[in-house]
N, C-alpha and C positions, 0 to 999 in steps of 0.2 A: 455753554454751548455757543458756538461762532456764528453768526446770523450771515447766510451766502444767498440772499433772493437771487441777485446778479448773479450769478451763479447759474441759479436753481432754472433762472429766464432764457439764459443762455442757451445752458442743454434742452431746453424744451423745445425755443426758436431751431437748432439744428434736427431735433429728432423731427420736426413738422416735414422738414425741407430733403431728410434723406431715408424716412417712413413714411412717407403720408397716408399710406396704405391702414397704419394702427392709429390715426389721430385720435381718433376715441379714448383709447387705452391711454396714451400718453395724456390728453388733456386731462383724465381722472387722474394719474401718475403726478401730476402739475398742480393738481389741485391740492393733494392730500401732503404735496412736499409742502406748498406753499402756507399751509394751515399749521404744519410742523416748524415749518423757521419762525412762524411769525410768534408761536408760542418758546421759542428757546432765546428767542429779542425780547422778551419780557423782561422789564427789573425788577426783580421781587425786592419786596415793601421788606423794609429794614425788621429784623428784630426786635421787639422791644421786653425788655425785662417785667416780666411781672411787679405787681407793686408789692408785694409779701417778699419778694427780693431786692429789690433796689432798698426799703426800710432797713432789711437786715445788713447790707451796704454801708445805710446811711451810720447806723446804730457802729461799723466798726470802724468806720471815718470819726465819727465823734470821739470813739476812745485811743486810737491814735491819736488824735491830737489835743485829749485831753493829757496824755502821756508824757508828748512833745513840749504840751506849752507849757510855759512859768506861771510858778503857784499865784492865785488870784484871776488867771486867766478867766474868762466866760465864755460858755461853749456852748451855744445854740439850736436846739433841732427843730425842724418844723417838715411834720410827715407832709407831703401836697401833693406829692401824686394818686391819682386815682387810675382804677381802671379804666375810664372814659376820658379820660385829660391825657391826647396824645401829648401836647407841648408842655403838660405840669413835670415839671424838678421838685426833689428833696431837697432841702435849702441847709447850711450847715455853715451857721454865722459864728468866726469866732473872734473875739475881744481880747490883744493880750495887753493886757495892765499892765503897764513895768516903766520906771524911773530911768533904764539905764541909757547909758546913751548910745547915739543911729547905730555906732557900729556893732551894739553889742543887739540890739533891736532887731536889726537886720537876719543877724546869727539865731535870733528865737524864731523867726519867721522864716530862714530856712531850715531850721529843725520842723516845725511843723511843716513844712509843703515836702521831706523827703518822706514823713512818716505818713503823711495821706498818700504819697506817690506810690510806697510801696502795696499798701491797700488797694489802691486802682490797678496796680500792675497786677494782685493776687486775683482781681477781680475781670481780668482784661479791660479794664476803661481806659481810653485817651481823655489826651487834656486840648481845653478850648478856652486859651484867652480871651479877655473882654477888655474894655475901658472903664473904669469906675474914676467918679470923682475923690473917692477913698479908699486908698488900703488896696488890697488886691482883689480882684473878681477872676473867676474863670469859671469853667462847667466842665464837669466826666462825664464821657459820650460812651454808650455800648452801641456796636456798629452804625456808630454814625448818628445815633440817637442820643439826647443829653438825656441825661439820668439825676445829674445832680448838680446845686449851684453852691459853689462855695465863695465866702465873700470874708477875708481877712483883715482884720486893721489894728493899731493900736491909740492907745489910751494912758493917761497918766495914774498912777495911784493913786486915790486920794481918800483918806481913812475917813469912814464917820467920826462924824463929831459927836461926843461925848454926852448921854444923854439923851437923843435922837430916836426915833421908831421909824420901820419905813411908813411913807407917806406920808406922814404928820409930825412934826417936832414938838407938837404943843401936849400931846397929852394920848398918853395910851386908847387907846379905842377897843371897841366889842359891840360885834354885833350879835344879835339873839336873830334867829331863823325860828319860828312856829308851823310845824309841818300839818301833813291830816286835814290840813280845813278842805271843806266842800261840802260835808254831808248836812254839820250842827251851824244853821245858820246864828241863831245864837248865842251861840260860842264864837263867832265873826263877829259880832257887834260889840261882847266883849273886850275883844282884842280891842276894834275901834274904838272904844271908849278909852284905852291907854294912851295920851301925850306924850309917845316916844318914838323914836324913827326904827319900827320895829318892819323885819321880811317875814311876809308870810308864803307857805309853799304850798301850792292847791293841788289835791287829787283830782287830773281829768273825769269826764263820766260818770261825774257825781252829781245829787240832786239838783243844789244849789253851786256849784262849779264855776259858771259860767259869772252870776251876778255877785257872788262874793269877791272874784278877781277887780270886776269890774267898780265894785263899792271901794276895795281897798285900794285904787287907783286915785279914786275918787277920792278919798280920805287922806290922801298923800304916804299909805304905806307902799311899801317894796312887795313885787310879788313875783312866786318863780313858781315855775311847774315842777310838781314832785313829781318828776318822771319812775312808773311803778316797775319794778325789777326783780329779775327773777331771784327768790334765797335760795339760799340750801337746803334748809327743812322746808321750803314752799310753803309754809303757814299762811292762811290767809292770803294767797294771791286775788293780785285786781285781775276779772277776766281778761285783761290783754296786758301784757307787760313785755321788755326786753328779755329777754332767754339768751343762752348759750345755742351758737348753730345758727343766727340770725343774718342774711344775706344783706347789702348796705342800703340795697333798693327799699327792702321791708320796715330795715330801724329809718332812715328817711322818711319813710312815708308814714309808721306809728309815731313817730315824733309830730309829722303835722298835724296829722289827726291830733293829737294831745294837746297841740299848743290853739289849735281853731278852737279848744272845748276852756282854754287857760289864757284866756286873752288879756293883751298886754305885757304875758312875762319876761320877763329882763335877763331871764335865767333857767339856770335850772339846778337839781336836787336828786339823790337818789330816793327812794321811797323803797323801804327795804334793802334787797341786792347784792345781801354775800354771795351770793353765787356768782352774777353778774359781772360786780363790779372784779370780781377778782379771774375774769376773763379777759387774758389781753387782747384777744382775736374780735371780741365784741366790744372793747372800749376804743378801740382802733376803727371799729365802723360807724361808732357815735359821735367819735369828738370833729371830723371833721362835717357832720351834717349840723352840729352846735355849733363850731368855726363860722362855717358858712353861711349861719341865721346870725351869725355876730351874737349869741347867749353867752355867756358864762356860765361855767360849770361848779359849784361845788359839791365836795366829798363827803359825804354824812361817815363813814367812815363803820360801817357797819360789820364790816370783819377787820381784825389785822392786818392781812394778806390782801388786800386792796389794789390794786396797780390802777384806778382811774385817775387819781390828780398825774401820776406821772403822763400817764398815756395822754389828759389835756396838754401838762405841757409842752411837751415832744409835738403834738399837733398845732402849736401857738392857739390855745384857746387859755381865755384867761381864767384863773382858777384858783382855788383855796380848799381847804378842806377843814372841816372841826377837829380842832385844837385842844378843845376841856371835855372832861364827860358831859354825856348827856344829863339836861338838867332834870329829868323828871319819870328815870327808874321805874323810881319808888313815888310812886303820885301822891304825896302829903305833903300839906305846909311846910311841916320843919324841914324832912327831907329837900324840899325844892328849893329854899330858902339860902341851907347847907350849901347848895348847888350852886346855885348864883353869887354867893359870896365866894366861891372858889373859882366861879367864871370871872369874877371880878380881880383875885389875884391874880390869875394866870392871864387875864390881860396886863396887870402891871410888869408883870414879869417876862414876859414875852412880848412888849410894844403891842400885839396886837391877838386878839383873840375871838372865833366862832365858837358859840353855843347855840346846839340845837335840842327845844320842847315841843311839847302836843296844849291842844286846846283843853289839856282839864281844867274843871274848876280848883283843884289844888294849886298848879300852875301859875293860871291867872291871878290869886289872890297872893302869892311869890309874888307876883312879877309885879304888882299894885304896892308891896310892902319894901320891897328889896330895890326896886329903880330908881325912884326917889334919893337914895344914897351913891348911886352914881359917879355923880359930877361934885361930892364932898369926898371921895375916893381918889377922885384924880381922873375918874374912866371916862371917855366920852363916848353914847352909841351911837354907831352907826348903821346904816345898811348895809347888807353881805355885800353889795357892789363898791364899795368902798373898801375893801379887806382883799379884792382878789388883785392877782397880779399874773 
């Protein structure tokens, strides 16, 4: 609509001068035009794309140009938009690795910018260059609004060397995680009494909750909130836990609650959560409130069908997930024993490995007989915060 005050001022100034007789009529006439122009001069406030759409965006920007780019490339997501974050972008970092030379480099990197062009074009986004000190920067705008940052560069190949784990060159690693602590305070002193750089994962809202985090801090172990979650058969749930249908306000604010009751922790853990964790809609409202506390998250891995480590990483939270079965099923000696010595291959054979136990007295007396052999193994343990990426 065309905004005519001047106009509007005009004909009212003449109708004054060649009606005066109706000024009344004409000044309400004058009012009500006036109130009408001033509402169609209005700019309505841009568009902005939901964040359940711009992700699904992001998600088809990355597999174009996982398409595009040459094998070895690294392709990056990091979900950042929120409902609330007018200025937050989708960020979609990618890394192409390659030996060849500028001219042929050049040719990878307009292969990738025609195959995200066409994505933005199916998407209607424009493009908005930047300056970057590396590689190329720009952002996809939907009416006027940036939606997403994308930041391209390259890199040389350069093969691991032979031998090597990530993180460590010297020696395979595994970390043990001990969930369930909170209730058996004595079963925490236990644990303390083990000489090992073991994580332990504390049930909020339990008895001793609060001073066991606080003792294993003290004692120099690792501690993470087993954050309690909803399963499938719902056995034994904690009276509050994560659920399916959970709004981002509510997991924010159960999370804090959890971590005021787990003080100190570095992390965190599911506790239960097939149901949960194989919710992408509700691992998408956790990891960026874990993001934003700076936690890590690992995977207890409690069904197959799991989508939380993915969903950490797409959100750049860092993250891991267990690797070997769990060590203690079957709660006896030999069993757990079995366990640990299989936790112990599958760290040599995978550079690096999580296993996750409970505070039984089976367990512990494993953990008392089987550690010891360790570091004559070749393993070295570690804390789960040294394992995640």
């Amino acid at each position: 609509m065309a905004c005519r005050l001047a106009d509007i001022e005009s004909d009212f100034s003449h109708s004054l001068d060649t009606k005066s007789g109706f000024s009344s009529l004409y000044l309400l006439f004058y009012l009500v035009a006036l109130i009408l122009a001033a509402t169609g001069c209005k700019t309505p406030e841009p568009a902005r794309l939901p964040p359940s759409r711009i992700r699904a965006i992001t998600r088809e920007l990355a597999a174009a140009a996982k398409a595009a780019a040459p094998s070895g490339s690294e392709i990056r997501i990091a979900f950042q938009v929120s409902d609330g974050g007018a200025e937050s972008t989708d960020h979609l970092d990618i890394t192409i690795l390659s030996d060849a030379a500028d001219s042929a480099a050049r040719s990878q990197v307009a292969k990738i910018l025609q195959s995200l062009g066409a994505v933005a074009t199916r998407n209607s986004l424009t493009e908005e260059l930047s300056e970057s000190r590396e590689g190329i920067l720009f952002f996809y705008l939907r009416t006027g609004v940036r939606t997403h940052t994308i930041h391209i560069h390259t890199g040389s190949k350069t093969p691991p060397r032979a031998g090597t784990t990530p993180g460590d060159s010297s020696a395979p690693r595994l970390a043990i995680i001990l969930d369930d602590l909170g209730s058996d305070r004595a079963a925490a002193d236990a644990i303390f009494a083990l000489p090992y750089p073991l994580t332990i994962s504390v049930l909020p809202d339990h008895e001793h909750s609060i001073e066991i985090a606080n003792e294993a801090q003290r004692r120099g172990f690792q501690v993470l909130l087993h954050l309690p979650m909803q399963s499938v058969a719902n056995e034994h749930p904690e009276p509050q836990e994560l659920h399916s249908g959970m709004q981002s306000a509510d997991v924010s604010a159960l999370v804090q609650r959890f971590l005021q009751n787990v003080p100190g922790a570095a992390g965190v853990n599911n506790h239960q959560g097939s149901q949960a964790t194989s919710d992408s809609e509700l691992m998408s409202e956790l990891m960026p409130v874990l993001r934003d506390r700076h936690l890590f998250y690992v995977d207890s891995r409690t069904t197959a069908v799991t989508v939380a480590f993915d969903t950490a990483q797409e959100f750049g939270v860092r993250s891991a997930f267990r690797n070997v079965p769990f060590l203690d099923d079957v709660p006896e000696v030999a069993a757990v024993r079995k366990q640990l010595q299989l936790a112990l291959r599958g760290a040599r054979e995978k550079g690096e490995a999580i296993a996750i136990g409970h505070p039984h007295p089976a367990t512990l007396q494993a953990l008392r007989e089987v550690l010891p052999q360790a570091r004559a193994q070749g393993v070295q343990l570690v804390f789960a915060s040294d394992l995640v990426h």
